[in-house]
N, C-alpha and C positions, 0 to 999 in steps of 0.2 A: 655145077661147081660144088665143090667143098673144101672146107679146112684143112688146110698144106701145114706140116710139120716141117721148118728150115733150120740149122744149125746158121749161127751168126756169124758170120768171118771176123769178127773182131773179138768175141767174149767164146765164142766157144760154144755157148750153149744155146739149146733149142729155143723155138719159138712158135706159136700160132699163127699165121697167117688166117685169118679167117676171111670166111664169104665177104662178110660185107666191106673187109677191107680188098678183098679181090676186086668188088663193083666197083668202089670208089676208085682204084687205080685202073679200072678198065675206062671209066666217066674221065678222067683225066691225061686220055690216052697214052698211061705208062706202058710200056712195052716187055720190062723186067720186072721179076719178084723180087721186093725187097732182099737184099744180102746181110742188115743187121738186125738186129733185136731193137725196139721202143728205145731201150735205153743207150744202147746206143746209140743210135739216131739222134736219140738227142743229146747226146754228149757231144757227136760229131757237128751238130748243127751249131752247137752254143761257141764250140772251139773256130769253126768259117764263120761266124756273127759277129766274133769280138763279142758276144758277151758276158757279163760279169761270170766268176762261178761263185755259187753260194758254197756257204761252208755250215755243215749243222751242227749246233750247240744247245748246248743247256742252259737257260734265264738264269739268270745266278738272283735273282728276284722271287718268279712263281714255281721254276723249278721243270717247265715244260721241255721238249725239244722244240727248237726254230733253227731259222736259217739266216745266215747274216753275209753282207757282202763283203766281209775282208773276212782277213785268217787272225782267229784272234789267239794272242800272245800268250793270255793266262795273267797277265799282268794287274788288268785294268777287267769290273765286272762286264757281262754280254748279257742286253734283256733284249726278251724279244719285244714284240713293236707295244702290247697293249702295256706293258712293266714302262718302259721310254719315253711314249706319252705320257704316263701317269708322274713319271719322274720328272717330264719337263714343265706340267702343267706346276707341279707342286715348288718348284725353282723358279718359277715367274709368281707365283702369290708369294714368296717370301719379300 
């Protein structure tokens, strides 16, 4: 075996298929090579899951990138989890 080069029927563009991902679908006796990219794969999985999609934002706090479970408006600030905590501990000692 070796390293297979696929174009992704969804995105278009190539991908590695490596050995050892070859084993592991031969151990789990798949029969086909994958048809999309990681990333799709899991875009497709998370869309048949029902679940959430994150959305990535900037803390409006430390100023990182994160990722939050709704689409936020712009309205109201978006921290990621360690800024939220810190905001809720400091809201219950008032």
């Amino acid at each position: 075996m070796e390293d297979k080069t696929i174009v992704c029927k969804d995105c278009g563009e190539e991908f590695v298929w490596t050995v050892q991902e070859q084993e592991f679908f031969a151990e789990k006796g798949f029969k086909n090579e994958p048809s999309r990219c990681l990333v799709c794969r899991k875009t497709r999985r998370q869309q048949n899951s029902g679940e959430r999609q994150l959305y990535t934002v900037t803390c409006s706090s430390c100023g990182i990138e994160t990722q939050v479970p709704f689409k936020p408006t712009g309205v109201r600030p978006v921290y990621c989890r360690d800024c939220y905590q810190k905001l809720v501990l400091e809201n219950n000692e008032e």
